[in-house]
Steps between C-alpha positions, in 0.01 A plus 500: 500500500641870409640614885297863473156304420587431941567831550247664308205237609592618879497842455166736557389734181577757737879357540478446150449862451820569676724268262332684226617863625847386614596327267646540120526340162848454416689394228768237477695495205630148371824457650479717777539383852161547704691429844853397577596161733685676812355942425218603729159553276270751554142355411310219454447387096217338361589379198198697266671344159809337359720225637792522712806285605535421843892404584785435795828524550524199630471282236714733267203763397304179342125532453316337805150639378284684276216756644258606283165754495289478821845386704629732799846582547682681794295340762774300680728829564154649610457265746827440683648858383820342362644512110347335227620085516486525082518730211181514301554639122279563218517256205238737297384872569260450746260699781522457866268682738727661778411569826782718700636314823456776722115582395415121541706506797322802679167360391545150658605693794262702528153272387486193656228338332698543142815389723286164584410415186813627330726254695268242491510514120861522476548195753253265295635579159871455700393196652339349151879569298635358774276199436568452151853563560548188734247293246772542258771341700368213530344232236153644443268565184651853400205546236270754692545882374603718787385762249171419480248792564289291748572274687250192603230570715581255775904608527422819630329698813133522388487869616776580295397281202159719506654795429767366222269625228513839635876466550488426128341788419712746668829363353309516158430903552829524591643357187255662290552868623848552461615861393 
């Protein structure tokens, strides 16, 4: 499932609101390096359009993953406050939407309700890669898409699984009204 359907299934329309007036359509051109394995970031990216290249040093800048549109970047530095663990880089142009560190900082601070569901979003989408991850290491069917658009019904929280269709729609609008 694409990691902001979580996010954006948890969130209120009034929270929703608030990622639409702080944050920003930007551009990434192919090529270009959206965040750097090791240098502070200073927002949270979901990925709008495009594909990117996600990379470590430890295994000699080799390509551990690809994250395409509807994937969010930048959340693991959000949550423990250290440098990025990979560098993430744009195969095509593509469009993130960018929401500044210190605004989404200051707002979970600040609005505990978004704060609740926030985290709780991050931790289950966390929680899921960490999932598939450890699938993969061992000898398991490998043929389920992780970037399918929905998951099935009975895999996830009901509550949350309620709302995915909404979630769907807001990632949609933001896709669709990029400037």
């Amino acid at each position: 499932m694409r990691k902001a359907l979580y996010l954006l299934a948890a969130i209120n329309d009034r929270d929703f609101e608030w990622f639409l007036t702080s944050g920003k359509h930007t551009n990434i051109l192919a090529g270009s390096t959206l965040i750097n394995e090791g240098l502070r970031i200073d927002a949270l990216y979901i990925v709008l359009k495009g594909t990117f290249s996600v990379s470590v040093e430890a295994t000699g800048g080799k390509e551990i993953a690809r994250i395409g549109s509807g994937e969010v970047l930048g959340e693991i530095s959000l949550i423990d406050s250290r440098p990025p663990s990979a560098t993430v880089k744009a195969l095509e142009d593509s469009i993130v939407w960018a929401i500044p560190r210190m605004q989404l900082n200051t707002k979970l601070s600040q609005d505990v309700s978004f704060s609740s569901h926030f985290y709780q979003a991050i931790a289950t989408f966390l929680s899921d890669r960490l999932r598939n991850t450890v699938s993969r290491l061992g000898d398991f069917d490998h043929s389920t898409d992780d970037n399918s658009i929905l998951p099935e019904e009975d895999t996830l929280n009901p509550q949350l699984f309620n709302k995915l269709e909404l979630a769907k729609a807001r990632l949609e609008w933001l896709i669709s009204h990029q400037s």
